[in-house]
Residue, then its C-alpha position, 0 to 999 in steps of 0.5 A: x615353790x614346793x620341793x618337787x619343782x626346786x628339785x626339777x630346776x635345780x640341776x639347770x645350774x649344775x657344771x654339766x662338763x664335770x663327770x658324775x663322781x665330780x659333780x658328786x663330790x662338788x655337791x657334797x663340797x658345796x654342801x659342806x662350804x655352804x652349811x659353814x657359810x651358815x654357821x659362820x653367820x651365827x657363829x658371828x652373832x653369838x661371839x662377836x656381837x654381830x646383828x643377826x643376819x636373816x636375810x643373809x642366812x634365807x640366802x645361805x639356807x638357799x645355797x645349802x638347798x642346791x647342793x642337797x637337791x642336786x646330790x639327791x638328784x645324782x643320786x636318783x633319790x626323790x627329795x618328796x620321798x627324803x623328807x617323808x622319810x625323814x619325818x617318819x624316822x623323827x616321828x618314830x625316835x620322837x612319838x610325844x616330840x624331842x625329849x632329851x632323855x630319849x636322845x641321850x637313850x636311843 
């Protein structure tokens, strides 16, 4: 599936009975719940000798996607467009790929 399609789908699951300013701020709470979800797995494998967990993490990674496609739709952003964008930016900061003198730098 391609970004295009998740970001038109995405919003079928959306609680249509919150306001706007609720269902903003229920994305950006899932965003963050979720991203923890994400950190507590590795957090685990690194300090307390779980397994690591991929397939657990995909799922994760999923969730975050939800959230982040649904507050970009809110807020009328196109995720084709963020990411380029993004790309751009990195691309600019980053022309030979990371340094981290060009990070500490910047």
């Amino acid at each position: 599936m391609n970004i295009k399609k998740y970001q038109e789908l995405a919003p079928n699951t959306l609680n249509k009975d919150l306001t706007y300013t609720m269902q903003l701020l229920n994305c950006v709470c899932g965003l963050a719940g979720e991203g923890g979800e994400v950190a507590d797995i590795i957090k685990k494998h690194m300090f307390q000798n779980h397994i690591l967990d991929v397939d657990h993490i995909e799922e994760e990674i999923g969730d975050v996607m939800f959230y982040i496609c649904n507050l970009a739709t809110l807020l009328e952003l196109n995720m084709e467009t963020i990411l380029e964008k993004n790309i751009k930016k990195l691309a600019k900061r980053y022309p030979k790929g990371f340094e981290s003198e060009r990070s500490i730098n910047r």
